[in-house]
Structures are given as structure tokens and as C-alpha cells.
C-alpha positions as CSV (number, residue, x, y, z in Angstrom):
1,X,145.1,122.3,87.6
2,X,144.6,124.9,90.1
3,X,141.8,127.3,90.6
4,X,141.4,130.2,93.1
5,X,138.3,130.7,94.8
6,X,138.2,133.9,97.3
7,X,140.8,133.2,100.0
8,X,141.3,129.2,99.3
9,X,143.0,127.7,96.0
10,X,141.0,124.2,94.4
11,X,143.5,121.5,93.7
12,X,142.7,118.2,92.6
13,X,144.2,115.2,92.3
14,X,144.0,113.2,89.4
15,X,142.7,109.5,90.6
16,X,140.4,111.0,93.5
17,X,138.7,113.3,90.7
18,X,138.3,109.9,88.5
19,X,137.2,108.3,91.3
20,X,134.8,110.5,92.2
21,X,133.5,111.0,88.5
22,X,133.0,107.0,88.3
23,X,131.3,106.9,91.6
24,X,128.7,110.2,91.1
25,X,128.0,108.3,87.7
26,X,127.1,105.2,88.9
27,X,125.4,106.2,92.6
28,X,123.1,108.8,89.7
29,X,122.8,106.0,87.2
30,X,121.4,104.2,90.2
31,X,118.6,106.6,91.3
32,X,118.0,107.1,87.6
33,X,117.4,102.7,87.4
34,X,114.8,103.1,90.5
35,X,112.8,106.4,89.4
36,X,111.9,104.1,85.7
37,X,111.3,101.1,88.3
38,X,108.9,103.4,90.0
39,X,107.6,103.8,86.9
40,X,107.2,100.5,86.0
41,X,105.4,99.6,89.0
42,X,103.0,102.6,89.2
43,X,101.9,101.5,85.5
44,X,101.8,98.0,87.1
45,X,99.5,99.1,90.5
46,X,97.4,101.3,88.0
47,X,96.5,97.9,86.0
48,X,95.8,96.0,89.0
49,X,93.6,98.4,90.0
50,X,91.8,99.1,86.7
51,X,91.5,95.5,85.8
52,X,88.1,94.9,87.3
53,X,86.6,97.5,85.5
54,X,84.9,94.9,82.9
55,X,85.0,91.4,82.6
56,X,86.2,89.1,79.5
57,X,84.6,86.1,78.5
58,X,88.0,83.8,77.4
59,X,87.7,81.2,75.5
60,X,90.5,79.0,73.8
61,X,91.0,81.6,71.0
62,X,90.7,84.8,72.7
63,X,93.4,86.7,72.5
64,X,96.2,87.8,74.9
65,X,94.5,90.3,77.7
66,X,96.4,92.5,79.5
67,X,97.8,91.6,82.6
68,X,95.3,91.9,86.0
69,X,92.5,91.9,83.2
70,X,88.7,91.0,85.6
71,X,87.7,87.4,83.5
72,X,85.4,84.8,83.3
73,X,85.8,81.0,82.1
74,X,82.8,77.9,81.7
75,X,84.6,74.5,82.2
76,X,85.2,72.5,85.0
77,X,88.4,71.5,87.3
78,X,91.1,68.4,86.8
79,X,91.7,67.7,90.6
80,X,93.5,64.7,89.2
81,X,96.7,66.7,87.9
82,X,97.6,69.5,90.5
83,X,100.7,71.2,91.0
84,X,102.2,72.8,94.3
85,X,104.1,76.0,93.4
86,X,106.5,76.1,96.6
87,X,108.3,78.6,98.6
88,X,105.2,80.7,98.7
89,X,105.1,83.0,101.5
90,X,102.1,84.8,103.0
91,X,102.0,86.7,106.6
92,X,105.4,85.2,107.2
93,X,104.2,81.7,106.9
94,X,105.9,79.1,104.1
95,X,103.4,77.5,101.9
96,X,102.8,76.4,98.2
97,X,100.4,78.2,95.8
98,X,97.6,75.6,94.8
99,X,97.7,75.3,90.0
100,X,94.5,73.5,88.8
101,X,94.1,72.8,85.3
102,X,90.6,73.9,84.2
103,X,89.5,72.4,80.9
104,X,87.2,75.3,78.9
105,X,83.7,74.2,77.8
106,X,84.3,74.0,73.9
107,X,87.9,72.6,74.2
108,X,91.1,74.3,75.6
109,X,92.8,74.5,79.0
110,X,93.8,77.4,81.4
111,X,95.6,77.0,85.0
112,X,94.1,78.6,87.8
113,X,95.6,79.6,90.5
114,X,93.4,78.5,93.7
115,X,95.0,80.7,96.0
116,X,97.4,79.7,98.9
117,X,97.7,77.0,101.7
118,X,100.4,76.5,104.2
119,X,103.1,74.4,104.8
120,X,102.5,71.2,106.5
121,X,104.6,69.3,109.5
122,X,107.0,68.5,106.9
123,X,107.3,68.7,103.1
124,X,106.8,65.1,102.9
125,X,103.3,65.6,104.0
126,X,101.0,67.6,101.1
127,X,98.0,69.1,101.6
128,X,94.7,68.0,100.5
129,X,92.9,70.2,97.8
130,X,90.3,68.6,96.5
131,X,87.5,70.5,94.1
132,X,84.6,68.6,92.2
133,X,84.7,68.0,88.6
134,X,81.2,69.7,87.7
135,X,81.0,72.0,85.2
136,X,80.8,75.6,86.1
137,X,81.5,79.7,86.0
138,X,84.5,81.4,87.8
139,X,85.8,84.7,87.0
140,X,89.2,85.8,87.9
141,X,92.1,88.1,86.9
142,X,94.6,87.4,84.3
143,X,98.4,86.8,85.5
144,X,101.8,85.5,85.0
145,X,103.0,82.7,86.8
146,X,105.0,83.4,89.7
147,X,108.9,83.9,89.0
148,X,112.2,83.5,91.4
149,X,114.1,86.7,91.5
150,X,116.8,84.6,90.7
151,X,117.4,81.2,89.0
152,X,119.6,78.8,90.8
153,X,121.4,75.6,89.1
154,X,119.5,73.8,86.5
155,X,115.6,72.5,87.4
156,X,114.7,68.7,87.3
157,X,111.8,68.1,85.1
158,X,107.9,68.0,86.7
159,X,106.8,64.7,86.9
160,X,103.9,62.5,88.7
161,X,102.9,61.6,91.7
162,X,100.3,64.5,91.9
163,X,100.0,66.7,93.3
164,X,103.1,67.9,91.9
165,X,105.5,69.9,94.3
166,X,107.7,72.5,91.9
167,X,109.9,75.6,92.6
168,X,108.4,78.2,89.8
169,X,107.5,76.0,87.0
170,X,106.7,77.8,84.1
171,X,104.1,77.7,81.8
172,X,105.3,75.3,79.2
173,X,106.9,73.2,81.9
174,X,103.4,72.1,83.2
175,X,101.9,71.9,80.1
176,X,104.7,69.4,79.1
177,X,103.9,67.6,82.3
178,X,99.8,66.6,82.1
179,X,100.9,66.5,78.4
180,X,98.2,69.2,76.7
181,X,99.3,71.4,74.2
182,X,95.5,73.1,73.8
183,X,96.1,76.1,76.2
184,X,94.3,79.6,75.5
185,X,96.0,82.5,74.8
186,X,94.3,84.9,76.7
187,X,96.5,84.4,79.6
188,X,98.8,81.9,81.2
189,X,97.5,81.9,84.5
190,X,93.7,82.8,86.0
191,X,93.8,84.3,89.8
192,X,90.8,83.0,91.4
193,X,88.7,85.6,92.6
194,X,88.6,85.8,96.5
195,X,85.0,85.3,96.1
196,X,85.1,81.9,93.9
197,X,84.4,79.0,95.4
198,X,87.0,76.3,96.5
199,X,89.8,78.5,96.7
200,X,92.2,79.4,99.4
201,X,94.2,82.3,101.1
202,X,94.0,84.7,98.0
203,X,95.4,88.3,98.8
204,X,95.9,89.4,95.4
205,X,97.7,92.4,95.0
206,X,100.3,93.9,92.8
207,X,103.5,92.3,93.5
208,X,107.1,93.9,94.9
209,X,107.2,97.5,96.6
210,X,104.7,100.5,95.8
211,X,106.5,102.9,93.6
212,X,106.5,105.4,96.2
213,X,109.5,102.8,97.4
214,X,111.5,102.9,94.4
215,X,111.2,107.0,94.7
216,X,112.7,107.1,98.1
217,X,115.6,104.9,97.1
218,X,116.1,107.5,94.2
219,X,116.5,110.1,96.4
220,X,118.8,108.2,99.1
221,X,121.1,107.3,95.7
222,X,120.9,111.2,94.6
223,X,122.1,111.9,98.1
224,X,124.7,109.9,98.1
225,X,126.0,111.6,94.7
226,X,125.9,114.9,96.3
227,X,127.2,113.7,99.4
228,X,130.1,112.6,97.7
229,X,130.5,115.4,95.6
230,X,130.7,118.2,98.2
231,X,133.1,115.8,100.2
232,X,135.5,115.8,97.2
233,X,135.4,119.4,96.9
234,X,136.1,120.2,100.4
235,X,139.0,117.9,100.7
236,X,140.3,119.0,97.8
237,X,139.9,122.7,98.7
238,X,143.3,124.2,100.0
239,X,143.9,127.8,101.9
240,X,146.0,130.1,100.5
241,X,149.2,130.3,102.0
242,X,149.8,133.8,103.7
């Protein structure tokens, strides 16, 4: 195929135009995947910071709240069965997030998370975290539990002595391990208010980039379509022999 355009004649070549078509697809398929993760996470910063707007009793029947919901929970702490969520990371520093089970005045369980502490000389040596066993009030934001980005081999099950050291244990994995099946389903895992308490580093946030991040990285993948595009035309743009 050949078309004239003014003094020049467009020629292209067959695998440098399929080339091009697969890579424009998949560098605007890319900015497309980042604009609805900027998306994602604007909806995600926007609950964050609408979740204190009112506070929610939760007891072991109240139903699933939205994530970053403000709560409040009656019970007291089980310093006896802690877990250490590792490879926690705050202002550069390696440390472990601090899970206490909290049984609920009535009956029922919820994890809290006490916030973090760092890494000691070695991992052999855990830090203390002890909390009294009295009964009282915290209030706190509903979360997930933290998750790897990616999963790695197959993970050994939790098991005693406590505190218990663990790489992203999920829900039902700890549950399993202090062996309580009486969890609430209001949430799987309270963030301790900063202003609780016996609790420790707690920067809450909304987690990964602010979507203003993903947007830029949709445009640098946009660029890179057009880049690419106006490269294959010129190459492929001949002048007329005279």
C-alpha cells in the first residue's frame, strides 16, 4: 500500500505496522489499567478520609462495615496470644505490626492492630508488648489485614511460642492458630486509633500511591503511544523521487 501525501509517498511495511499496532495497543491499554487504578484509589483516599465521620458500636453480630469505617469495641486484650506481622516498614526502618486478639464484652473476638514497633538486634530477639487484661473502650477504624504484593512459595502454618512472628497471615490463619471460631463480622481487623492507649507507631493512612500517581503514569504510557506512532510514520514516510 502506498499513499501520497504532498511531496512525500507513505509506505509501510507489513511487520513494522503490526508491530507498531501491538505495541500502541498495549502502551494505551496500559494508561487505560492506571487511570481505573487512580480510580480505585481516589474512591479508596475518599473512604479513609470520610470514615471518621461517625462512629459504630460493633459487636459480634454487626454486620460487615465498610472499609476505614471510625468504630468502637467494649472487651478487653489477650496479651497471652500475640502475633508479629513482619516485614513492616515505617520511615525506612524494618519492623513487625503488633495483632492483639480483643475478646468483645458479650462474647466474640476482633484483632487489633496496635500499631508498629521496630526491628530488634536480631530477629531472634522480639519485642516486648505487653497491655493489661482489664476491660475497656477503644475505638478504631475498620481494615483488612495487611497483604504481600506478591506471594512467594507455600507458608508454614502459625504456631506457638507467642508472640507469634508471621509474614502476612491472613485472617483465618490466626484464627486457626489461638483456635476461636467466634470472630465478628464487622471487620477483620480494628486500627487502633493514634489516640488509644497502649499502642504504638500508628501512621494510618490510605495505603500505595495517591491517585494523582497513577494519572501521571497514564500520561507517560499515552506518551509513549504517541511517541511511537509519529516515529512509525516518519520512518515510514518516503520522498518522492524527482
Amino acid at each position: 500500500m502506498q499513499i501520497k501525501v504532498g511531496s512525500r509517498i507513505f509506505v509501510p511495511q507489513l511487520f513494522t505496522t503490526l508491530l507498531t499496532i501491538v505495541l500502541v495497543a498495549l502502551l494505551v491499554s496500559l494508561g487505560n489499567w492506571q487511570l481505573r487504578r487512580a480510580d480505585e484509589k481516589r474512591a479508596l483516599f475518599e473512604s479513609f478520609a470520610s470514615g471518621t465521620d461517625a462512629t459504630v458500636p460493633v459487636e459480634v453480630a454487626t454486620a460487615p462495615l465498610k472499609r476505614y469505617q471510625h468504630l468502637e469495641v467494649s472487651g478487653r486484650y489477650d496479651q497471652t496470644r500475640q502475633v508479629l506481622i513482619d516485614n513492616m516498614v515505617n520511615a525506612e526502618r524494618a519492623g513487625y505490626f503488633v495483632i492483639t486478639p480483643f475478646a468483645l464484652v458479650g462474647g466474640g473476638w476482633v484483632l487489633v492492630n496496635r500499631g508498629w514497633v521496630p526491628l530488634g538486634a536480631s530477629r531472634a530477639e522480639r519485642p516486648m508488648i505487653p497491655v493489661g487484661g482489664e476491660t475497656r473502650r477503644l475505638q478504631g477504624r475498620a481494615d483488612h489485614m495487611p497483604r504481600a504484593g506478591i506471594q512467594m512459595g507455600t507458608k508454614a502454618a502459625l504456631a506457638a511460642p507467642y508472640p507469634v512472628v508471621a509474614g502476612f497471615p491472613t485472617h483465618a490463619e490466626i484464627a486457626r492458630l489461638l483456635g476461636e471460631s467466634a470472630w465478628t463480622s464487622a471487620t477483620d481487623l480494628v486500627l487502633l486509633d493514634p489516640g488509644e492507649p497502649d499502642g504504638y507507631v500508628r501512621n494510618w493512612s490510605a495505603p500505595g500511591f495517591p491517585p494523582v500517581r497513577h494519572v501521571a503514569y497514564a500520561v507517560q504510557w499515552y506518551a509513549l503511544a504517541l511517541t511511537l506512532l509519529i516515529i512509525y510514520l516518519l520512518t515510514n514516510l518516503k520522498r518522492l523521487s524527482t
